[in-house]
N, C-alpha and C positions, 0 to 999 in steps of 0.2 A: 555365365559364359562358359561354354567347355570346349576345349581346343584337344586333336590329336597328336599334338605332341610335346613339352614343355615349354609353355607358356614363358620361361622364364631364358630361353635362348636369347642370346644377343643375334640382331638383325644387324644386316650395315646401316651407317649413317641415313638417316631421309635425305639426303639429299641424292641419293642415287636410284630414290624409290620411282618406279611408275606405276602411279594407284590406278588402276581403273576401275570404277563405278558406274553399275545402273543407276537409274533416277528415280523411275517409277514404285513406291513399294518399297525401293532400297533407301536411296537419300531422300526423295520424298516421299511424305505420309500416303498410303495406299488412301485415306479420306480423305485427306483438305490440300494435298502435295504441299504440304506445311516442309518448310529443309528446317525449323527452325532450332530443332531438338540437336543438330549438329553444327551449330553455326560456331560454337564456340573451338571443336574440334576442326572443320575446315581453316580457321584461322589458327590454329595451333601447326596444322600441315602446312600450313602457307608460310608459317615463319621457319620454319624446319627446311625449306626450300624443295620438297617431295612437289612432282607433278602431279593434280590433279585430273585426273580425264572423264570426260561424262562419258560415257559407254551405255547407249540407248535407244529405243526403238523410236525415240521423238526426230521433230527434222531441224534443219537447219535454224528454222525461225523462231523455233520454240527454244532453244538450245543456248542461242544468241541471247534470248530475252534473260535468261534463269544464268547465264555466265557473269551477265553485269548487272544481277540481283545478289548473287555471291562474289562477287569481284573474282572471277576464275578468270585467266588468261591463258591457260592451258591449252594446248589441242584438245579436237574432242568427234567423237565418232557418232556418227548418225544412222537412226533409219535402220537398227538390230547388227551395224557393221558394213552397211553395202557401201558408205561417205566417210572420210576422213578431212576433217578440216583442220590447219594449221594456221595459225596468227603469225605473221612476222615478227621474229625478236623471241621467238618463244623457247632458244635454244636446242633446236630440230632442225635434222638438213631439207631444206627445200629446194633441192638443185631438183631441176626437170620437169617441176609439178608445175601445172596451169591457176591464174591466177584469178578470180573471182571480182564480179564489181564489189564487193563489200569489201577488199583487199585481204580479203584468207586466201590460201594455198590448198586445190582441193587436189584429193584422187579419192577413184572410184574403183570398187572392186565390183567389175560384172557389168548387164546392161540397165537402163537405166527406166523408169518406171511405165515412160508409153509403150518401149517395147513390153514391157511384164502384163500390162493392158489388154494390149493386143494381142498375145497370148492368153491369157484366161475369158475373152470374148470369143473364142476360135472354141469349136468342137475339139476332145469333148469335157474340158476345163467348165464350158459354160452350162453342160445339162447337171452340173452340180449344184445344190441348193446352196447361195451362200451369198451376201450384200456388202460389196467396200466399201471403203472410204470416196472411191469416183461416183461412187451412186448418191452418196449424202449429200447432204444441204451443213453448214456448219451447225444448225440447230440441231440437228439428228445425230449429228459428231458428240455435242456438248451432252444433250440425255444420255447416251451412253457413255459418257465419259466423267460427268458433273464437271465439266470445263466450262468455263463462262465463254460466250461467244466469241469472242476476241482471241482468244486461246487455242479454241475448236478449228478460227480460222487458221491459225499459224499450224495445227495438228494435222490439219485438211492440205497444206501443201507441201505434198512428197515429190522428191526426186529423183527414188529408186527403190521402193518398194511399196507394197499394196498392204494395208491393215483390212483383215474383213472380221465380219461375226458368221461364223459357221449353222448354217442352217438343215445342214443335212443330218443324216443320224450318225450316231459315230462310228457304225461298223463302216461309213464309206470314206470317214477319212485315210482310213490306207490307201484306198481306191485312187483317192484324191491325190497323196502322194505320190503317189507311183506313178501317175498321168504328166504331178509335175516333174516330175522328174525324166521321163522323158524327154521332155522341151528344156532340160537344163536348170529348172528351177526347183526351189525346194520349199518347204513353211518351217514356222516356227510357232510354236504355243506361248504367247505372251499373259500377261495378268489379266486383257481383258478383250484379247483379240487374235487370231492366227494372223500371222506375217508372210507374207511370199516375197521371194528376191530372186533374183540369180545365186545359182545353184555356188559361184563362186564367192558370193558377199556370206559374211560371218563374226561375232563380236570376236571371235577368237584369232582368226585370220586377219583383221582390222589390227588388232591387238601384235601380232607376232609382226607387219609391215609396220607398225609406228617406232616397234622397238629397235627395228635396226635406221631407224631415225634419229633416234635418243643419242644427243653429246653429254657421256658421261652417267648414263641413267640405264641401267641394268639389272636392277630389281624386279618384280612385277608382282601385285597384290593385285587381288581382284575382289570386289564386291557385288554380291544380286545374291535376288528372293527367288525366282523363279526358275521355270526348265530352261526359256529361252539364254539364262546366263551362263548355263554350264557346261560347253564349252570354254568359256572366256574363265571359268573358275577353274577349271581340271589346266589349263595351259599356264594359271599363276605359280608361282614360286610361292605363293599363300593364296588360299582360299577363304573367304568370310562369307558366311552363307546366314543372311540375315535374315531374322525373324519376321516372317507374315502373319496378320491377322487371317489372313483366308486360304492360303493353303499349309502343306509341309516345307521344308525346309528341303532346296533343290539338290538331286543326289551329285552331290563332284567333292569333290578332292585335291587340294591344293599340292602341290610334290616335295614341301617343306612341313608346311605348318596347316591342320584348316581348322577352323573358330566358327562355331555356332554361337551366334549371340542371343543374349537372353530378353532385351527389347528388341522390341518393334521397330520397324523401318528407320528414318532417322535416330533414333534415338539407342536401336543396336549398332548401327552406325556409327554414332561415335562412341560409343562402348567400344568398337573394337578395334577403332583406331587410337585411342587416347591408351589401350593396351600396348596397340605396334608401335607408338612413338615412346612409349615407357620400357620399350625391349632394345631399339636402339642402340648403334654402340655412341660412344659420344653423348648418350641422354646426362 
């Protein structure tokens, strides 16, 4: 592992941490989304009392599934940042937010997926070559994905943003860009798909509205493999920029401390937390 600044800094106590973490690639295995290589460090965080937060381009359903697979009761952001969900009791202010039939606490940053829709069906978003997630079948989701159907189903239903596979050449994604951008919206280059949202949704903006949630919790680390994290890693007070099998290691910068880990997805993962809980004051 090698970090830009000394490793050997005392951090505040975890209990004032708020981690934020990708899923994809980060905490789970870019192969099998195995968490399993960090199960032992999630439960080292959890006893240390630091919030964990999933910070991810999955949606609500898939999120819910893998929180009570890991026993997480954190808040946790959806959908690349465009959804924040909060659990009741999760020591976050929920004054004024709308309340969900699954009894979380949601807000939204931006609009929400039919209008994003409906915009990339309208000229001239649609004479671009490219195929969402509204076009698949959940089978067609799973092949590109290796998500067993079941999975693919929960991956298939968005609330505020569009995952596609880019079929144009690359000299037009700028084109592309700049078209959404006119209409307010923007992409992101994910591990295995471009993301479109409202131009106001953001893991990092997500990230800087939960924080003035937080009772007591004013820290911020942040974890991810990819471009789409960096953002959410340049806005941490610590950045962990964890090891992919399939690309580079994504360019950001923490504004304390950043940590390139020397495994792979979960497994740099808890390499580089079982560090930040070993820097701790209080350890």
């Amino acid at each position: 592992m090698t970090t830009q600044t000394d490793a050997g800094r005392t951090l505040p106590p975890a209990s004032r941490w708020l981690l934020f973490t990708d899923l994809d690639g980060t905490l789970l295995d870019h192969h099998d989304y195995s968490h399993a290589a960090a199960d032992a460090s999630l439960s080292r965080l959890r006893g240390a009392g630091a919030a964990c937060i999933f910070c991810s381009s999955k949606t609500r359903r898939e999120i819910l599934g893998l929180r009570k697979d890991m026993d997480n009761r954190d808040p946790f952001i959806v959908e690349n940042g465009a959804g924040i969900f909060l659990p009741p009791g999760a020591q976050f202010d929920v004054s004024g937010l709308d309340r969900t039939g699954d009894g979380l606490y949601r807000h939204s940053l931006g609009r929400g997926r039919d209008e994003l829709l409906a915009c990339l069906n309208e000229p001239p978003l649609r004479h671009f070559a490219w195929r969402g997630f509204a076009q698949m079948d959940p089978g067609e989701i799973a092949e590109h994905t290796g998500l067993s159907l079941k999975a693919a189903q929960d991956a298939a239903w968005r609330e505020f943003c569009e995952p596609m596979i880019w079929l144009d050449g690359d000299d037009r994604l700028g084109e592309f860009g700049d078209a959404l951008q006119a209409r307010g919206l923007r992409c992101l280059r994910g591990g295995r798909f471009l993301h479109v949202m409202d131009a106001q949704a953001g893991k990092d903006r997500a990230m800087a509205w939960l924080r003035t949630r937080a009772r007591g919790r004013d820290f911020c680390i942040a974890l991810g493999d990819s471009d789409n994290d960096r953002e959410m890693l340049d806005a941490a007070d610590i950045a962990v920029l964890v090891r992919s099998p399939v690309r580079d290691y994504p360019p950001a910068q923490g504004r304390i401390q950043t940590i390139q880990t020397r495994g792979y997805g979960p497994a740099g993962w808890a390499e580089a937390v079982q560090q930040l809980l070993d820097q701790q004051s209080g350890h």
